[in-house]
C-alpha positions in Angstrom: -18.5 16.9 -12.0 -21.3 17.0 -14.7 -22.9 20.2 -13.1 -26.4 19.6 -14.8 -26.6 15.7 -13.3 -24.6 16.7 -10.3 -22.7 13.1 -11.2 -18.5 13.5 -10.4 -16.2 13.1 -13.1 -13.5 11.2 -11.7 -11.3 12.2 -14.7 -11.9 15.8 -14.1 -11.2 15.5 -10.7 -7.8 13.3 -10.9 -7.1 16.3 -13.5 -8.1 19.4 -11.0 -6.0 17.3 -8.2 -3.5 17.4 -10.9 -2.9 20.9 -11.4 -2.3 21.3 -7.6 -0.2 18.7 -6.4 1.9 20.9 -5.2 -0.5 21.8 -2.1 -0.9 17.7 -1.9 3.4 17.7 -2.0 3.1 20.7 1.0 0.2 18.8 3.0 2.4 15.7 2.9 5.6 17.7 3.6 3.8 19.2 6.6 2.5 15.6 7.7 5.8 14.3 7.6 7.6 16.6 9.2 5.1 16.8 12.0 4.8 13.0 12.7 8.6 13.1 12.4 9.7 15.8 14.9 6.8 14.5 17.4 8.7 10.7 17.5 12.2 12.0 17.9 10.5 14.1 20.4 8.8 11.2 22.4 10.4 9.9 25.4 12.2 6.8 25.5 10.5 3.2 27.2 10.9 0.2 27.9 8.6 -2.8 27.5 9.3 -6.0 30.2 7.4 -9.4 29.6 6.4 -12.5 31.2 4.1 -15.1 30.9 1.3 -17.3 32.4 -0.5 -20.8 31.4 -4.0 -20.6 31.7 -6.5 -23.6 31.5 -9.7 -25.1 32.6 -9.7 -26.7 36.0 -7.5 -29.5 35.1 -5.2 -31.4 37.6 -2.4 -31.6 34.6 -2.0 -27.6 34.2 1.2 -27.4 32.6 1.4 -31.1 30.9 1.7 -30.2 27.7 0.8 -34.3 26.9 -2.5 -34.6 28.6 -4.1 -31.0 27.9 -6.8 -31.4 25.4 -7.7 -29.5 22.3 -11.0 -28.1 24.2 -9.2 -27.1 26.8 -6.4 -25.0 25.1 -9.6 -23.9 22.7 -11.1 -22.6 26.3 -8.1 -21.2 27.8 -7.7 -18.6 24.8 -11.3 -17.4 24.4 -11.0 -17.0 28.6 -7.9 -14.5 27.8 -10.3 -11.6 27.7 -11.9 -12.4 30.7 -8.4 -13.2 32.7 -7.7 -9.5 31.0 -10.9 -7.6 32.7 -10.0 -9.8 35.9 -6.2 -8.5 36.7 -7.1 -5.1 35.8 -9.8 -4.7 38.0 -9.2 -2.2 40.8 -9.0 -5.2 43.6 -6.3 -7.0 42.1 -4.3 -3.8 40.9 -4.3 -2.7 44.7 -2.7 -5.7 45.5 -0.3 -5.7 42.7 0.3 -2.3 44.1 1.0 -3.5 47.8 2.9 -6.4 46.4 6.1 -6.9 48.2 8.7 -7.2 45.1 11.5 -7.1 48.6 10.9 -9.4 50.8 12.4 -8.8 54.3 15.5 -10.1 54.4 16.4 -9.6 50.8 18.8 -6.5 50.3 19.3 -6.6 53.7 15.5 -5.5 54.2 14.2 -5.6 57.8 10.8 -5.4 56.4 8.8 -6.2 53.5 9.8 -3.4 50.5 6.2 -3.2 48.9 5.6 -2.1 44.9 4.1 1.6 46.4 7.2 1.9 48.9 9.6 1.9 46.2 8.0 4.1 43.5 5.7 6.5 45.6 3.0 8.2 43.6 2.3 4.8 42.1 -1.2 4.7 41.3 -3.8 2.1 40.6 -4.7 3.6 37.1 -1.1 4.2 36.2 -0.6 0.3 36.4 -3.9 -0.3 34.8 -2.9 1.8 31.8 0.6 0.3 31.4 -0.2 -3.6 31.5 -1.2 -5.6 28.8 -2.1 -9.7 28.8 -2.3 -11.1 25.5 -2.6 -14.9 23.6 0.8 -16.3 22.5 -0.3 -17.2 19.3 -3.4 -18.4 19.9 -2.0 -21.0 22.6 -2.5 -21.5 26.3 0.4 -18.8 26.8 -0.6 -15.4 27.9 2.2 -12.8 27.6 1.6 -10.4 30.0 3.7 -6.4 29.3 4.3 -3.6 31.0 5.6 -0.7 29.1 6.9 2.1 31.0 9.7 4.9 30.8 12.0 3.5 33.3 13.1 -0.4 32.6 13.4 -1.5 36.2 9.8 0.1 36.5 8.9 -1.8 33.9 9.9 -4.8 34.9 8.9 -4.3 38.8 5.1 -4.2 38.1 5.3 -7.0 35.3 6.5 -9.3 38.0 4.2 -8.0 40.7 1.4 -8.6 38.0 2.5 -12.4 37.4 2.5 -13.2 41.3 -0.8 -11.6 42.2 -2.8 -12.6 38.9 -3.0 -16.6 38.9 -4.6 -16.2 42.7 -7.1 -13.8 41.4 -7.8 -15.6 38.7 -8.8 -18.6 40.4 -10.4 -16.8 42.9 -12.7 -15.0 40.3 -13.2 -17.3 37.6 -13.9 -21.1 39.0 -13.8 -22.5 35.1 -9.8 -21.9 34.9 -6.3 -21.8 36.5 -3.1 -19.8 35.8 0.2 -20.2 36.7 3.4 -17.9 36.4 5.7 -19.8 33.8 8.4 -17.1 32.8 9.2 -13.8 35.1 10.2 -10.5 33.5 13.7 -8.9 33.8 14.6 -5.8 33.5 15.1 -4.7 29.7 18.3 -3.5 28.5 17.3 -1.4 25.1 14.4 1.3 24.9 11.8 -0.1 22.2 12.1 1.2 18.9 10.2 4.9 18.1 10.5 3.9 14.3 11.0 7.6 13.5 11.0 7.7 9.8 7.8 5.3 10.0 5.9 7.4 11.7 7.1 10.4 9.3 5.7 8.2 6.7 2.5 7.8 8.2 2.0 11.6 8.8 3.2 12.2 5.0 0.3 9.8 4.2 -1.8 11.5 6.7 -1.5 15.2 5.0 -1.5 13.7 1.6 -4.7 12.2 2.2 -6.3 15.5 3.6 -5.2 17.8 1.0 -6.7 15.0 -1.5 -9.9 15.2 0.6 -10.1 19.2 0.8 -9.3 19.3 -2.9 -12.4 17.0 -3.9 -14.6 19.0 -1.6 -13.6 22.8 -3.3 -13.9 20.4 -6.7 -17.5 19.3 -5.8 -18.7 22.9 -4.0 -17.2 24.4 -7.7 -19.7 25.0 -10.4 -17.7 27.4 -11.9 -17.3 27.2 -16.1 -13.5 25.5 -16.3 -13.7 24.5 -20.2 -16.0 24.8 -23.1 -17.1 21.4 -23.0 -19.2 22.2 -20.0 -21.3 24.5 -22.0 -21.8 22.3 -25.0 -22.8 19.1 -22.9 -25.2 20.9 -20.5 -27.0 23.7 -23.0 -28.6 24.1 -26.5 -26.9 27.2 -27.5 -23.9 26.3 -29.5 -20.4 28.4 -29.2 -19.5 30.7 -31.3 -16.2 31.6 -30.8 -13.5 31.7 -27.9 -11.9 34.8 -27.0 -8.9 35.0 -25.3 -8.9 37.6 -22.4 -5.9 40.0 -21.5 -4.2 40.0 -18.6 -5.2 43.3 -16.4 -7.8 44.8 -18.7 -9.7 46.0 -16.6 -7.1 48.8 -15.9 -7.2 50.3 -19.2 -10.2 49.1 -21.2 -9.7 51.6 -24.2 -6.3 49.4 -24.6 -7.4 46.1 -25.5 -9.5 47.2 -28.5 -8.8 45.9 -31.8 -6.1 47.8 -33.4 -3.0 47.0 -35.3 -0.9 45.9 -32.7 -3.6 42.8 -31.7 -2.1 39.5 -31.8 -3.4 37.5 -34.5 -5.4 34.6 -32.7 -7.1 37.5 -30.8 -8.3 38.9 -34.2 -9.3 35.5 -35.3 -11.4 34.7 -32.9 -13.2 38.2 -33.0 -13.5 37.2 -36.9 -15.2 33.8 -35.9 -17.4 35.2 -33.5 -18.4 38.1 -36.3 -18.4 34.7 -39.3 -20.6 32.9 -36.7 -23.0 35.9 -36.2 -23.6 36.9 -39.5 -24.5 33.5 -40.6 -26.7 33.2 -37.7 -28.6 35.9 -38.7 -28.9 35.7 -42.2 -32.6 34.1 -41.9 -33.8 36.9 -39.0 -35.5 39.7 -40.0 -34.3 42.4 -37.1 -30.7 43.5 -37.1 -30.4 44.2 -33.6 -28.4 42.0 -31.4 -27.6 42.2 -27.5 -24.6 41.2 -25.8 -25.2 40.1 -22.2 -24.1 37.4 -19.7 -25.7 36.0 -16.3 -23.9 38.4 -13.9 -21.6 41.7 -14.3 -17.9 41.0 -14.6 -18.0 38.6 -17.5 -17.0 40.6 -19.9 -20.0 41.7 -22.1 -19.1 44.9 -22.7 -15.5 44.3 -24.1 -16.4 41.8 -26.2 -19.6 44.0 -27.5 -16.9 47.1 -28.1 -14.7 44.8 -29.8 -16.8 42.7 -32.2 -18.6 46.1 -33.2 -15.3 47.0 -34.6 -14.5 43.8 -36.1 -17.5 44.3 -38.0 -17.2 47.6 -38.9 -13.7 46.1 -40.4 -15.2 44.0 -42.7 -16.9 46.7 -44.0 -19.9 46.4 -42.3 -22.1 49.4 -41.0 -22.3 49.1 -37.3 -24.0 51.2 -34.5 -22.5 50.5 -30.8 -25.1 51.3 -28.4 -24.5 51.5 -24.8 -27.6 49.9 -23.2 -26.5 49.6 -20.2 -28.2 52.9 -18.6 -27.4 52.4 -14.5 -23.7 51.1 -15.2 -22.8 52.5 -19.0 -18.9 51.8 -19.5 -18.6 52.2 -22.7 -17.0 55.3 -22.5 -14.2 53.9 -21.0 -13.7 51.6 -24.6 -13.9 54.7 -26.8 -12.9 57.9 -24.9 -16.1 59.9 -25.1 -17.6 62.1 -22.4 -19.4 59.7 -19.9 -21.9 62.6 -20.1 -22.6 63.1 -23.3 -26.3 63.5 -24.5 -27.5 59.1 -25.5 -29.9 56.9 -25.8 -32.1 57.6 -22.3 -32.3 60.9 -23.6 -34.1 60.1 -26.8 -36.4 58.4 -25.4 -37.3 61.1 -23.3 -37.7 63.1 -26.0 -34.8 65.7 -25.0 -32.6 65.4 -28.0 -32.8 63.8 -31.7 -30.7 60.8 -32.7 -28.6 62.4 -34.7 -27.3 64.6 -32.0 -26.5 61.6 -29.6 -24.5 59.4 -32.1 -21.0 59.9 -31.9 -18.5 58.3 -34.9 -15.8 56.9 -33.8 -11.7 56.9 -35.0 -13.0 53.5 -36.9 -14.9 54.2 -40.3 -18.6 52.3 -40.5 -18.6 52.5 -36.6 -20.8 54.6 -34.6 -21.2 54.5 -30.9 -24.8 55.7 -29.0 -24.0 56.8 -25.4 -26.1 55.7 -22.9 -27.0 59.1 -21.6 -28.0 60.4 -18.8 -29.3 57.9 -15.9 -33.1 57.3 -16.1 -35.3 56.1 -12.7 -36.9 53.5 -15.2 -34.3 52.2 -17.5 -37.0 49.0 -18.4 -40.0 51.0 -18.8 -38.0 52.9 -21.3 -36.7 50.2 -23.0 -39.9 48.6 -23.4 -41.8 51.3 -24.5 -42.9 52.5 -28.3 -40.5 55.3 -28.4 -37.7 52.1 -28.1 -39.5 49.9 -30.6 -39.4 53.1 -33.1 -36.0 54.0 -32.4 -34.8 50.5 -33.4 -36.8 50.6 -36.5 -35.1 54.0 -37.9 -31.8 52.8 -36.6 -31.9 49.4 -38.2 -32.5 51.2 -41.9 -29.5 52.8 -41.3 -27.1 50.5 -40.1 -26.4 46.9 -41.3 -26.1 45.9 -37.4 -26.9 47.2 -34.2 -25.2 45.4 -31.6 -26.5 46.8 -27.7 -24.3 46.7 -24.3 -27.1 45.4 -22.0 -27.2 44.6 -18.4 -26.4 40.9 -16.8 -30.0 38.7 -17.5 -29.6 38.0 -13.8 -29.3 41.7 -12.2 -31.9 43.7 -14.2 -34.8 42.7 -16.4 -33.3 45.4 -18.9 -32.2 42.7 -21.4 -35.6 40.7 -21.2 -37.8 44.1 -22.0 -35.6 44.0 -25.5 -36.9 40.5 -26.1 -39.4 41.3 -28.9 -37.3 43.8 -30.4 -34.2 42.2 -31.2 -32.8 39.3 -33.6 -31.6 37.7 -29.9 -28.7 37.7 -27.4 -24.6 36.6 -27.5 -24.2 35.1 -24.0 -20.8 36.0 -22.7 -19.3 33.0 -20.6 -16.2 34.0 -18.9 -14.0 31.3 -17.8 -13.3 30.3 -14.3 -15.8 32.9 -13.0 -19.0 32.1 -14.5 -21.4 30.2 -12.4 -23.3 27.4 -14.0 -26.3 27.8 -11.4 -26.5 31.5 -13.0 -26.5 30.3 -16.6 -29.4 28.1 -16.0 -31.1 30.9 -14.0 -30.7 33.5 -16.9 -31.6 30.7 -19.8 -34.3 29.9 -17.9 -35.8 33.8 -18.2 -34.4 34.3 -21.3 -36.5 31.2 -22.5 -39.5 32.5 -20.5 -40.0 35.9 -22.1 -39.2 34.7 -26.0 -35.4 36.1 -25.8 -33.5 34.2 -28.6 -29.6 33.3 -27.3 -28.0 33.1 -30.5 -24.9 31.2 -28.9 -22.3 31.5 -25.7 -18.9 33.6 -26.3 -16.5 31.5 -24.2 -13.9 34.5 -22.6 -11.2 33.6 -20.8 -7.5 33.8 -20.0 -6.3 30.4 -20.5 -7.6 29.4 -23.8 -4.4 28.1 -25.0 -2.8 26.7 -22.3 -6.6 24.8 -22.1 -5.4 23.5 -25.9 -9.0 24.9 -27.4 -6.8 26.0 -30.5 -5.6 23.0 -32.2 -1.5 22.9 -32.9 -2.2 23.1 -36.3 -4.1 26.6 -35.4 -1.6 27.6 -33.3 1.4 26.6 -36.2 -0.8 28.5 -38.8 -0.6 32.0 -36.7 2.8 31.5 -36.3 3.3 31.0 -39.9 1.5 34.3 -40.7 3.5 36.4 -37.6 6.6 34.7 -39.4 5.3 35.6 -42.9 4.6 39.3 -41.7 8.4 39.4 -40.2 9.4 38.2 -43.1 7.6 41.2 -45.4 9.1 43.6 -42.3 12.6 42.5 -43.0 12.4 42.4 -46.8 10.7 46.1 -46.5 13.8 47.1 -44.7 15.9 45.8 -47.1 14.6 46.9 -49.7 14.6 50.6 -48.0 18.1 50.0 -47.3 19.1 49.2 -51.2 17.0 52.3 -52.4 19.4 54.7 -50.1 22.4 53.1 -51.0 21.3 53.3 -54.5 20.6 57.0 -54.2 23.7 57.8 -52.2 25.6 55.5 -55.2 23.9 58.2 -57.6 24.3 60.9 -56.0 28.1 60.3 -55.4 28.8 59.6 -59.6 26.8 63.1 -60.3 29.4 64.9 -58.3 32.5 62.7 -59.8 31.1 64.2 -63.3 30.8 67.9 -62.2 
């Protein structure tokens, strides 16, 4: 779904249905097995049929050769009402005292009524059971009876053809009926069609799952791909950044170091390409990193471009804006309580005693300091504006950890201090109704968003790295395997050179 026009994307959605038809495989599995366990479950019956010939009042009833169009046209659209007549409680009570024994019959001294010979017969029970319908759209009504026991079956059936044409004419003066073919008893059960049914239930659950998965797909606004942030905003990407699996267990881990995988540097060196050049016409050197909500991610990616910087040779200061939730400590290992930035401004301590340097040359890292009761007023006061003037002569770049746009107006109070803002999109947990919200008050009070940093954990899988990309880095991890192995070589040939040495100085003493 576009989530700015609120318009569905039917290829999105085929591809979100996709990715989980295995719950549509379960749902159907489910439905199937259901459906199927319920028929071989269902108790056997047995359907007995007759029939009747019904026509207007005509002395030549059942002379096929003198009935005429108009009345066979008659007869059928008078099935309904013939239908409504036999099941009406007056008829079914004499279907139900009907005697299907007459005396005599069976040795029967008296009459062996319907009700004698299946007590607990009821009205409604026949009512429910019976069925009269056209025999292809002829003079011929089939009447039914369905039932679990086939003599049952075939009892009321006949009962049914012997009292019907006399209520028939009785109640409707436009047409006859006359019993043409009696029921007998069936010899087979009807079919259950088990696997049929087991079909329909597979369709049943497929079709539900289908239905629950476009309703989660439609109530989503989640950010699933990139795309969805450059077709709905202005700011342009500047980089994607692959996010590791359980970081938020040891943050101080997942900093740039030696042992980084190459794409991860990459895209830290994109992001750091794509911010330079986007600053080389602003005058301030102050940058915040942010996002619409906490848990996006702001803070690692702050921690880890201000060392990618600092790489490249650039001089950085790290500050740790955030003064109600600092977690920069956690990146770099420093006392959460050292002496920072909400101390300067309260004029406790000088700046030079709150920076810290960290193990990385060119980078220093500004604590947050102790909590403040008014973190905005502080950063929106003339102490701030004068500490990011002296700061920005020292430092090529100052790059501040500030709170989510959409929690605290912290980031918003920095408007008309800074060069603008990184927007930190993480995947799958960024909601597009927040993005709007925090563009929408970073647009309000003049704060700049330089671009979106797209974060997330399935950036490959998600093919945002082209195969070419992804066979260049495996090139260069083959290339530096290559210098690894030729080092060892090479380490190998200088001892067995030594040792070769070593052994000929002995032979000559």
């Amino acid at each position: 779904m576009n989530k700015q026009s609120g318009s569905i994307d039917l290829a999105r959605l085929a591809v979100y249905i996709l990715k989980r038809i295995w719950l549509v495989i379960i749902c159907a599995a489910i439905g199937f097995g259901f459906m199927y366990w319920r028929a071989s479950k269902a108790i056997d019956t047995y359907t007995a049929s007759g029939t009747m010939f019904v026509t207007n009042s005509n002395p030549n009833l059942v002379n096929y050769g003198y009935t005429s169009t108009s009345d066979i046209s008659s007869a059928v659209q008078l099935v309904n009402i013939y239908s409504e007549v036999v099941k009406s409680e007056t008829v079914m009570q004499k279907v139900l005292e009907y005697a299907i024994e007459p005396a005599g019959e069976n040795g029967n001294e008296n009459d062996l009524l319907l009700s004698q010979k299946y007590p607990g017969l009821s009205t409604d029970f026949i009512r429910n059971v019976i069925s009269m319908n056209s025999v292809h759209e002829t003079p011929m009504v089939r009447v039914s009876c369905t039932t679990p026991y086939p003599e049952l079956s075939a009892d009321i059936c006949n009962s049914v053809l012997q009292v019907a044409p006399t209520a028939i004419k009785d109640v409707v003066a436009a047409g006859e009926a006359k019993a043409q073919d009696y029921a007998t008893i069936p010899m087979f059960a009807n079919g259950r069609n088990d696997m049929k049914k087991g079909i329909i239930g597979a369709l049943i659950g497929a079709v539900i799952a289908c239905a629950l998965l476009t309703l989660l797909f439609l109530m989503n606004h989640r950010v699933e791909k990139p795309a969805e942030l450059t077709d709905n905003y202005t700011p342009p990407i500047l980089s994607y950044i692959r996010r590791a699996k359980g970081e938020e267990k040891d943050a101080g881990v997942f900093l740039l170091n030696d042992k980084t995988d190459m794409d991860m540097v990459e895209s830290y060196a994109k992001l750091r390409m794509n911010l330079l050049y986007t600053m080389s016409e602003k005058m301030r050197r102050t940058v915040l990193v942010t996002s619409a909500i906490s848990g996006e991610g702001k803070s690692t990616i702050a921690a880890n471009l201000a060392v990618s910087l600092a790489l490249s040779g650039k001089k950085v200061l790290l500050v740790d804006g955030d003064m109600r939730r600092a977690c920069q400590s956690e990146m770099f290992y420093y006392d959460p309580n050292s002496p920072g930035l909400s101390d300067i401004l309260t004029s406790n301590i000088k700046v030079e005693q709150a920076i810290l340097n960290s193990t990385w040359d060119n980078l220093d890292v500004l604590p947050a300091g102790a909590v403040p009761t008014n973190p905005c007023e502080l950063l929106e006061s003339p102490a701030m504006q004068e500490l990011l003037k002296e700061l920005e002569e020292k430092y090529d770049l100052i790059l501040m950890d500030v709170p989510p746009i959409n929690i605290v107006s912290d980031p918003l109070a920095l408007s008309g201090q800074c060069a603008g803002a990184l927007f930190v999109v993480r995947q799958n947990f960024s909601d597009h109704r927040e993005i709007r919200r925090a563009l929408i008050s970073a647009e309000m009070t003049g704060l700049e968003v330089l671009g979106f940093v797209f974060y997330g954990e399935n950036i490959h899988q998600g093919r945002y790295y082209s195969k070419r990309s992804q066979r260049g880095y495996q090139y260069y991890n083959k290339y530096d395997t290559r210098i690894q192995a030729s080092s060892q070589k090479l380490s190998q040939n200088d001892n067995r050179n030594q040792e070769t040495r070593n052994n000929r100085r002995g032979n000559k003493e």
